[in-house]
DRENRO-720887 format. One line per field, with one value per atom (N, C-alpha, C): residue number from 1; residue in one letter; atom name; x, y, z. Coordinates in pm, 1 decimal. Layout:
N
k	NUM ...
r	A ...
a	CA ...
c1	X ...
c2	Y ...
c3	Z ...
This chain:
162
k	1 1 1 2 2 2 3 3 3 4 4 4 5 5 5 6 6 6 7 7 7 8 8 8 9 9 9 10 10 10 11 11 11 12 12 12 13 13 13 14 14 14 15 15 15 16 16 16 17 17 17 18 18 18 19 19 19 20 20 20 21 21 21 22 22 22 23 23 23 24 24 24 25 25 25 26 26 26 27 27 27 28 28 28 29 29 29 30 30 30 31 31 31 32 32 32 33 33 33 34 34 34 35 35 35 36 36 36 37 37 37 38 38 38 39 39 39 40 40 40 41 41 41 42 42 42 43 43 43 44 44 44 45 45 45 46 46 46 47 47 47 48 48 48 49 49 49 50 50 50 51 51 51 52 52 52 53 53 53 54 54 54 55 55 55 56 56 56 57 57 57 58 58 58 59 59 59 60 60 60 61 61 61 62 62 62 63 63 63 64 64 64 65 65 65 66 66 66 67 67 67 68 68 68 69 69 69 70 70 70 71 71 71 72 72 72 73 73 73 74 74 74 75 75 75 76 76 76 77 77 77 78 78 78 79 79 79 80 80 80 81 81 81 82 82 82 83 83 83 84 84 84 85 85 85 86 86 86 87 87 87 88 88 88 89 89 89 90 90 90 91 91 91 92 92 92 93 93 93 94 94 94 95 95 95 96 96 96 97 97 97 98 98 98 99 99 99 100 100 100 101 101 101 102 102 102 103 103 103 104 104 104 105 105 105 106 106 106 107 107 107 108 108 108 109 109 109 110 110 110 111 111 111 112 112 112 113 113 113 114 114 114 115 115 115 116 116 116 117 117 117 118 118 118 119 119 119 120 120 120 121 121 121 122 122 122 123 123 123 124 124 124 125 125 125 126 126 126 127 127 127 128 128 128 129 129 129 130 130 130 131 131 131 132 132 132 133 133 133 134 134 134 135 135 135 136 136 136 137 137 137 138 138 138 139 139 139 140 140 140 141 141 141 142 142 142 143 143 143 144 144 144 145 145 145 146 146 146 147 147 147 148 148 148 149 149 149 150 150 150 151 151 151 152 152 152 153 153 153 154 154 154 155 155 155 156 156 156 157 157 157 158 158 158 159 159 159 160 160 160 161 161 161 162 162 162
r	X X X X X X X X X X X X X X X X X X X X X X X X X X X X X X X X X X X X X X X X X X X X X X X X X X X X X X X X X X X X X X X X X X X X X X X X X X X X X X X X X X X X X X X X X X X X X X X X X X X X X X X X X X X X X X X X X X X X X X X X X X X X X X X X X X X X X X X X X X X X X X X X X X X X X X X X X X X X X X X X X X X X X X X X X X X X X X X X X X X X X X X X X X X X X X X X X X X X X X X X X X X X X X X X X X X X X X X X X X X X X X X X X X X X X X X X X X X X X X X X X X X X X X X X X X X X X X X X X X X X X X X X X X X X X X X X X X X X X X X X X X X X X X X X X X X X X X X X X X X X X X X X X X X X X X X X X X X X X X X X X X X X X X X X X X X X X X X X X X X X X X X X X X X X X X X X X X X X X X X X X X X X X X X X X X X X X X X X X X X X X X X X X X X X X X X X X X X X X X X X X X X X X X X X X X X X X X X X X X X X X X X X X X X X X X X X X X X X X X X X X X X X X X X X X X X X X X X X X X X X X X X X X X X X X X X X X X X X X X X X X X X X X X
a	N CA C N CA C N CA C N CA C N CA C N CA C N CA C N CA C N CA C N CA C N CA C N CA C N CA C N CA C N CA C N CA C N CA C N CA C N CA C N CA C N CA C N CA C N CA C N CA C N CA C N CA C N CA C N CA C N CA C N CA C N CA C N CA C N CA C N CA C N CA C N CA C N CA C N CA C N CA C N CA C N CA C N CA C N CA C N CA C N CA C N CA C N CA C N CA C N CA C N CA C N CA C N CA C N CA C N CA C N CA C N CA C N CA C N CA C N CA C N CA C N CA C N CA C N CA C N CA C N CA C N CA C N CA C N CA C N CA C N CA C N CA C N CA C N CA C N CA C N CA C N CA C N CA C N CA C N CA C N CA C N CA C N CA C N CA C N CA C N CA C N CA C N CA C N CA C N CA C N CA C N CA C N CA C N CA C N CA C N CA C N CA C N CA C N CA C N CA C N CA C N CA C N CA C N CA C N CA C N CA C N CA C N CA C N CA C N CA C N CA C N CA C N CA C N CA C N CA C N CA C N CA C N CA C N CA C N CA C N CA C N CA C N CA C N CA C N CA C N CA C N CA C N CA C N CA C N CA C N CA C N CA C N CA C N CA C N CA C N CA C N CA C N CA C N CA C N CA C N CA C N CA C N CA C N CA C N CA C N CA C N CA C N CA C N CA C N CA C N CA C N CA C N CA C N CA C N CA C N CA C N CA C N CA C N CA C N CA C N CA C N CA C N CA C
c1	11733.2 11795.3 11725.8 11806.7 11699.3 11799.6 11747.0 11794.7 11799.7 11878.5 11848.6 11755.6 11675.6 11538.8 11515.9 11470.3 11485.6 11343.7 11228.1 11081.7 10996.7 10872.0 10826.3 10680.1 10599.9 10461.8 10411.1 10231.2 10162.8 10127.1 10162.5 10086.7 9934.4 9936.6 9828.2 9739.7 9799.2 9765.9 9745.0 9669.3 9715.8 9834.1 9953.6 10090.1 10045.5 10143.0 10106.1 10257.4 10242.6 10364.6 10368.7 10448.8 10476.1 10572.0 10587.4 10696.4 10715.1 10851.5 10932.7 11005.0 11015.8 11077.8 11246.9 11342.5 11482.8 11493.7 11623.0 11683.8 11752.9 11775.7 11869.4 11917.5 11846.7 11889.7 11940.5 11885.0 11847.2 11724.4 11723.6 11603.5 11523.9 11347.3 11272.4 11308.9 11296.7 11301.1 11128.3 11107.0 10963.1 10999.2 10896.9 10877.4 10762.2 10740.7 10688.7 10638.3 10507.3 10487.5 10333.8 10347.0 10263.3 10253.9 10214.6 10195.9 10165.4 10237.0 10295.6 10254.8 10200.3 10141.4 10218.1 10386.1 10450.2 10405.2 10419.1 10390.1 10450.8 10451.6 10546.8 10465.8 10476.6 10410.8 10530.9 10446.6 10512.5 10413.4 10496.2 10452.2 10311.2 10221.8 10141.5 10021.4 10068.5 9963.6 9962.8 10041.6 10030.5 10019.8 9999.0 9910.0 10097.2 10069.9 10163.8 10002.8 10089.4 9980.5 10057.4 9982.2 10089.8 10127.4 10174.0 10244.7 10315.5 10287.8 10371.0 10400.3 10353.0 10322.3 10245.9 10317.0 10269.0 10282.1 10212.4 10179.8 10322.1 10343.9 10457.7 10410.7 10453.2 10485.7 10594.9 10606.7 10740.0 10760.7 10835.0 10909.2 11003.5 11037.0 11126.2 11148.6 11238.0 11268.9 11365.7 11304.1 11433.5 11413.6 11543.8 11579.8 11492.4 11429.5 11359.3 11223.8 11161.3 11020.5 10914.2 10968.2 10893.9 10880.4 10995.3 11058.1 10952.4 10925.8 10871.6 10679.8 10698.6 10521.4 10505.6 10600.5 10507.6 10536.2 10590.1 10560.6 10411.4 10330.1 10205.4 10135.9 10179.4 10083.4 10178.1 10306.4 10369.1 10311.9 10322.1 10271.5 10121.2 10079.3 9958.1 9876.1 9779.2 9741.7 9749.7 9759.3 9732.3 9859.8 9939.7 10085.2 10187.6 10242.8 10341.4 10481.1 10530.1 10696.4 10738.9 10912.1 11011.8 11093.6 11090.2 11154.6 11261.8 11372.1 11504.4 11527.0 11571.7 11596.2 11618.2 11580.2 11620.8 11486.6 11466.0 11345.4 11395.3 11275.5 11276.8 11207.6 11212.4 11103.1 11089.4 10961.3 10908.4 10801.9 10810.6 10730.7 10672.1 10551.7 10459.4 10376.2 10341.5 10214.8 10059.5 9983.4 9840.3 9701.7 9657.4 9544.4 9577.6 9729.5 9766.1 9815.6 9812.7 9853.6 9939.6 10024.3 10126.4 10092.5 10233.4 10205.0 10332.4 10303.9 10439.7 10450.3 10537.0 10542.0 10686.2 10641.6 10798.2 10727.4 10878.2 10872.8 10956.9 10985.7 11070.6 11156.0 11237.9 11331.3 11388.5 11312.7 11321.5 11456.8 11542.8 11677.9 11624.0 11546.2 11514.7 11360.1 11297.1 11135.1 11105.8 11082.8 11097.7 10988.5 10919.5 10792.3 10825.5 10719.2 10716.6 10659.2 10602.7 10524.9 10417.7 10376.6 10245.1 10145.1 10059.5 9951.4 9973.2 10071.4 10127.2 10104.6 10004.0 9976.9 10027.9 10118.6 10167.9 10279.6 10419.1 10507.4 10526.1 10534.7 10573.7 10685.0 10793.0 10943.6 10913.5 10961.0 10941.6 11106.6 11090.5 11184.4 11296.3 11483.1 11529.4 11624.0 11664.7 11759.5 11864.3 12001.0 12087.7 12142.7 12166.8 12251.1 12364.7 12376.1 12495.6 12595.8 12709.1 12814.8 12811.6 12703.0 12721.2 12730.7 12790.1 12855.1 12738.4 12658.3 12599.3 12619.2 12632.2 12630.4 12632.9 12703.3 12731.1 12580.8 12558.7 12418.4 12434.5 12299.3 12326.0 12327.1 12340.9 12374.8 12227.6 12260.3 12116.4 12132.6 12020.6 11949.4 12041.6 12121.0 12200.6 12353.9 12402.3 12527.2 12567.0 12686.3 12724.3 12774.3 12770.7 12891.2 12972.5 13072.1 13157.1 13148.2 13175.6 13147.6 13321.3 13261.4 13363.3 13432.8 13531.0 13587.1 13691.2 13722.8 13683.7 13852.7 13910.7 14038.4 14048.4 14022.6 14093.0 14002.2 13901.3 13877.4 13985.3 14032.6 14183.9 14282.1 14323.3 14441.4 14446.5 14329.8 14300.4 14253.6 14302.6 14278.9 14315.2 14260.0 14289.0 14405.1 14532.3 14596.7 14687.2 14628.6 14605.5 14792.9 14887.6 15013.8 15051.8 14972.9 15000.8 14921.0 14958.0 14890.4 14897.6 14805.5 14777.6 14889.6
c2	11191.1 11214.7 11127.9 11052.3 10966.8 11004.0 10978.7 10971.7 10857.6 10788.1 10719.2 10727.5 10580.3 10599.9 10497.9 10502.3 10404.3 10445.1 10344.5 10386.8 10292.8 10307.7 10201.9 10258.8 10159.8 10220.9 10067.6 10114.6 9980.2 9972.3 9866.7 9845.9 9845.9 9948.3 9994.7 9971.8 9892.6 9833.7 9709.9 9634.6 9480.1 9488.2 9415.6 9407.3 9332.0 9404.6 9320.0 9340.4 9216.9 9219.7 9200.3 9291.7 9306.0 9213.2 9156.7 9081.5 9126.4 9164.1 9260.2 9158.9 9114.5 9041.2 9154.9 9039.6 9084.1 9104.4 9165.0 9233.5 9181.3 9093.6 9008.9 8892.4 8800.9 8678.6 8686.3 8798.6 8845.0 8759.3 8706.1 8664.6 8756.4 8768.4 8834.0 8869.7 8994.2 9033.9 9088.0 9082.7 9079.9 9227.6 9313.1 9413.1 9397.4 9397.1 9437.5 9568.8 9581.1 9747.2 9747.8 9825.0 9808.8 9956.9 10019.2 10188.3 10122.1 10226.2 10227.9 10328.9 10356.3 10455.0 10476.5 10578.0 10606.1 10686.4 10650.4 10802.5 10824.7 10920.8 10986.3 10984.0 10909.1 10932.4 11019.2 11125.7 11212.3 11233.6 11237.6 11202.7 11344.9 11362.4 11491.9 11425.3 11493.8 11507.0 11343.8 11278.8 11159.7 11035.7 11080.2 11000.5 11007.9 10895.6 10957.0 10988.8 11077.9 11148.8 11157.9 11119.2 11106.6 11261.1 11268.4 11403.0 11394.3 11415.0 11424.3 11326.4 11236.7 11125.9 11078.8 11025.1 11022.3 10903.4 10868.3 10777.6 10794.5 10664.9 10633.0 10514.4 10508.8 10377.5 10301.4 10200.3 10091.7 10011.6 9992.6 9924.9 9830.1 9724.2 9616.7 9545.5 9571.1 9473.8 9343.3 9200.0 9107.2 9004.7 8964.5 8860.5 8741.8 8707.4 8622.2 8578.8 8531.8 8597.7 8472.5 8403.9 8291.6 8317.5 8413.1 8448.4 8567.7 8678.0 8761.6 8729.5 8633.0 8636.6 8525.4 8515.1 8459.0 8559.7 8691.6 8782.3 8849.1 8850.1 8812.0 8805.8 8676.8 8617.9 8640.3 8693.4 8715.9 8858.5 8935.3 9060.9 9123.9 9141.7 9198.3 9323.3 9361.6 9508.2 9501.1 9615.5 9653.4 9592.5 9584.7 9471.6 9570.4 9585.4 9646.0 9607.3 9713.9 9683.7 9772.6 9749.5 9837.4 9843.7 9986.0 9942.2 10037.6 9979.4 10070.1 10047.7 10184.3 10187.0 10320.9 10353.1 10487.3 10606.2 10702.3 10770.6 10859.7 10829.9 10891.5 10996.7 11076.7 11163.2 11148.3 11067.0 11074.7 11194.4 11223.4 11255.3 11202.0 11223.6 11166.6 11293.0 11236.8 11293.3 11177.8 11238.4 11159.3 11233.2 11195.9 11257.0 11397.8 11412.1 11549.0 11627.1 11611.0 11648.9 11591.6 11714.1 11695.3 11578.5 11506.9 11432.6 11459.4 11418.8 11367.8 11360.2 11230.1 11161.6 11140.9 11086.1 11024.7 10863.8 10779.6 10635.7 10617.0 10494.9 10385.4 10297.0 10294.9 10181.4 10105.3 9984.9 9922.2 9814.7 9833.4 9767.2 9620.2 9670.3 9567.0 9606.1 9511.4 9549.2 9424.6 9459.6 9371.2 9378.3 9219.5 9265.2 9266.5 9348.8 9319.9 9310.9 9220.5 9123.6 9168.3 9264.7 9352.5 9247.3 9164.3 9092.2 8978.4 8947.4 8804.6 8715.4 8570.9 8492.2 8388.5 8351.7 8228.2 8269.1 8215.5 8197.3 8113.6 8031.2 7913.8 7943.7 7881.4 7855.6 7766.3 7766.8 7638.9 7578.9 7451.4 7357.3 7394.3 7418.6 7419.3 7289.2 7259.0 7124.4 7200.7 7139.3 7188.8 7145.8 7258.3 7263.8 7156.9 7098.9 6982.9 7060.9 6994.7 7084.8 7160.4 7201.1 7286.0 7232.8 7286.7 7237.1 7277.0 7191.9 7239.1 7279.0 7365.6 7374.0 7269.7 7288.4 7199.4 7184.0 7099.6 7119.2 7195.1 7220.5 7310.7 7234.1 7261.8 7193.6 7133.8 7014.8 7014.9 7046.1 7052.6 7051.2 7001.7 6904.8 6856.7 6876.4 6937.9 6947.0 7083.4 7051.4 7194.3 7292.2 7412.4 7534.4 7577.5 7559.6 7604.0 7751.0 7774.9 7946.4 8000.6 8122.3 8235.8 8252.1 8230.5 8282.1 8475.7 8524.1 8676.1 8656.7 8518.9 8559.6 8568.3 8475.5 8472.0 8616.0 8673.5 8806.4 8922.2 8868.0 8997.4 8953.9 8847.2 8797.6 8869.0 8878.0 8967.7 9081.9 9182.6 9292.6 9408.3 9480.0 9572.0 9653.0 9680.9 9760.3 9912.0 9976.8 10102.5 10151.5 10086.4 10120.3 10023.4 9915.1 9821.1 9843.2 9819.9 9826.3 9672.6 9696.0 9546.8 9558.4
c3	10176.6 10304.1 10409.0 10528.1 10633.0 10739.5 10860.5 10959.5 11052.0 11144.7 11223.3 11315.6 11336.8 11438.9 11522.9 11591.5 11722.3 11787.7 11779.8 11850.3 11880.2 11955.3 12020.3 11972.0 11948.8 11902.6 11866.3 11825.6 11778.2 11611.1 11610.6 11462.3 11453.1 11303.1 11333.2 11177.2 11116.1 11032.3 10992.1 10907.3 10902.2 10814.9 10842.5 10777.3 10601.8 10479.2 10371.8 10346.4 10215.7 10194.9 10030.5 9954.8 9851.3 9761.9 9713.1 9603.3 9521.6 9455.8 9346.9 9288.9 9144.8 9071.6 9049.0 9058.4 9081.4 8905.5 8915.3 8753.0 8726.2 8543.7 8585.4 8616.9 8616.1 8716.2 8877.9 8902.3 9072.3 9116.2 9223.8 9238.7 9347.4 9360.3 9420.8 9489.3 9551.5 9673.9 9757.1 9907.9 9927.6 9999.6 10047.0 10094.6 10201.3 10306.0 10431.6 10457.1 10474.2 10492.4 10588.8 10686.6 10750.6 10872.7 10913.5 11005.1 11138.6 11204.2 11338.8 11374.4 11540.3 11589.2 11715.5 11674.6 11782.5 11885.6 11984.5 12127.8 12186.0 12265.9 12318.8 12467.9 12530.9 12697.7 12789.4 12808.2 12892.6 13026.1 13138.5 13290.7 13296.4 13327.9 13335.6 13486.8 13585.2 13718.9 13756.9 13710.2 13802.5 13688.3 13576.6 13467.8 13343.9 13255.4 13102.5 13038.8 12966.6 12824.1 12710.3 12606.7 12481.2 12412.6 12410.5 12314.3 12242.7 12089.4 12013.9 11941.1 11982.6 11910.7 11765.0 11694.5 11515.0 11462.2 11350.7 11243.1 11163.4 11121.0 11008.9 10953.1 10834.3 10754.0 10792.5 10836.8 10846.9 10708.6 10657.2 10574.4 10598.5 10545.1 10576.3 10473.5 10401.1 10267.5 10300.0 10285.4 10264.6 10137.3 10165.6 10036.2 9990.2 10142.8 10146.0 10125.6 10061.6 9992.2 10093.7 10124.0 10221.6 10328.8 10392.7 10519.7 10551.2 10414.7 10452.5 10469.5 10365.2 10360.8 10535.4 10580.8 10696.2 10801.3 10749.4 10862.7 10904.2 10804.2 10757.4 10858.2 10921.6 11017.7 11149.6 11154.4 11281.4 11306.9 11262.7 11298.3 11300.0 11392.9 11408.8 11442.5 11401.3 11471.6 11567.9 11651.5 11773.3 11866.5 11806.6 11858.2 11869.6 12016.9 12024.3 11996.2 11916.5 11846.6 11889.9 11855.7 11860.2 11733.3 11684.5 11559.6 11512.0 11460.6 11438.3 11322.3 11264.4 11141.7 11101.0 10934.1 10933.7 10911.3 10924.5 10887.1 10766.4 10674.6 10528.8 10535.6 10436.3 10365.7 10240.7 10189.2 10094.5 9989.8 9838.2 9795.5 9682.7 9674.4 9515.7 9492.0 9378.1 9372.5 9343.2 9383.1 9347.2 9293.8 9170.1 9144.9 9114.1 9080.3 9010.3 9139.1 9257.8 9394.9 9462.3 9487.2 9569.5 9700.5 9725.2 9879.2 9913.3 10037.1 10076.5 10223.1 10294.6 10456.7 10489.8 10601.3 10656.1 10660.2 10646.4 10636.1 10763.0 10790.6 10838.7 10778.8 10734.5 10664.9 10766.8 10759.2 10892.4 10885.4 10958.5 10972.8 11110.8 11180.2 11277.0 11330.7 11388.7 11395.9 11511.3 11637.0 11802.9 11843.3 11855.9 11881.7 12062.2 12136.1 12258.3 12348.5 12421.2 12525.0 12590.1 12554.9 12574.9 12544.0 12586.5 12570.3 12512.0 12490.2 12433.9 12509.1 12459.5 12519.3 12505.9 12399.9 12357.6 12216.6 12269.4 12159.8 12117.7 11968.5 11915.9 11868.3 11849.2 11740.0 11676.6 11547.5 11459.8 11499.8 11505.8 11487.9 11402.5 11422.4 11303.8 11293.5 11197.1 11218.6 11170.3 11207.2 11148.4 10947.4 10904.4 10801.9 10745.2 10620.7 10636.0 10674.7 10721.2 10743.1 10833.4 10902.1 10983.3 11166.7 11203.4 11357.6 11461.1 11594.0 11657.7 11785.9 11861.4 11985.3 12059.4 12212.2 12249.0 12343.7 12461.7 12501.1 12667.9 12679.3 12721.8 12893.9 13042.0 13143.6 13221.6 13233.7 13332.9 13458.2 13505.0 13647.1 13755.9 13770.1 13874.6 13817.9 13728.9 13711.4 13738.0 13827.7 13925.0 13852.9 13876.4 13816.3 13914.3 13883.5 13990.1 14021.8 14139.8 14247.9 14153.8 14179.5 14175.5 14298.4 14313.8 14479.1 14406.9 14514.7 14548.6 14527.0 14566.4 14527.6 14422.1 14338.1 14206.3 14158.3 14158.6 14097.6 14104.0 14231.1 14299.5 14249.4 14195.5 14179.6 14031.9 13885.5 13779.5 13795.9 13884.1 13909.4 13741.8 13766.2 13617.4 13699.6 13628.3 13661.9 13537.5 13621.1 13493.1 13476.8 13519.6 13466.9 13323.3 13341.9 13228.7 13135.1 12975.1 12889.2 12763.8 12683.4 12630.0 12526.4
């Protein structure tokens, strides 16, 4: 059973990443796994104070086994994310004893700008075949104004329908 989840917290682990040989003539798939320390800041005398706030495992499986091992080095402790996805409940056992947590099945994972000192992009070129954007406007080339008529002249009118 999981639920949908949507949360903001720090990594609180160093991120590793797992590789799973595919079934088949499937090829690898990599796994991402790394704990998140959600909180809950709630306003108290002037101050937030965390409440309620908990530890999870994040998870992130993709296709891509290059893609994932350089998340590696994109993600860091103490690095604030946002991460959506679904929440699990897991059980095992270990050492003959019961366990059992909640996960993250991470559908998307945002890092965000909390102490970030520097972003790099790597370069992409385009694809054969593939079409590029057109570019984008410089500095001295005008956009033309909106005038107030033509907004009135496309007025929404709620007797007409599409």
């Amino acid at each position: 059973m999981s639920t949908r989840f949507s949360g903001v917290g720090n990594i609180g682990s160093d991120p590793e990443v797992k590789v799973f040989s595919g079934e088949e003539n499937q090829p690898p798939v990599a796994l991402l796994r790394f704990n998140v320390r959600f909180d809950n800041p709630v306003p108290s005398n002037g101050e937030l104070v965390d409440r309620g706030g908990f530890w999870a495992n994040v998870v992130r499986w993709h296709p891509d086994v290059e893609t994932a091992e350089k998340w590696i080095r994109l993600y860091q402790r103490g690095m604030r994310v946002m991460v959506d996805g679904r929440m699990e409940y897991r059980e095992w056992e270990k050492d003959g004893e019961p366990r059992d947590a909640f996960q993250v099945r991470a559908s998307h994972i945002g890092i965000l700008p909390h102490r970030l000192v520097k972003v790099e992009m790597e370069e992409r070129s385009p694809a054969s075949g593939q079409q590029t954007l057109g570019e984008l406007p410089q500095e001295d080339d005008e956009i033309p104004e909106s005038s107030t008529d033509q907004a009135a002249d496309h007025s929404f009118d709620e007797e007409s329908s599409p």
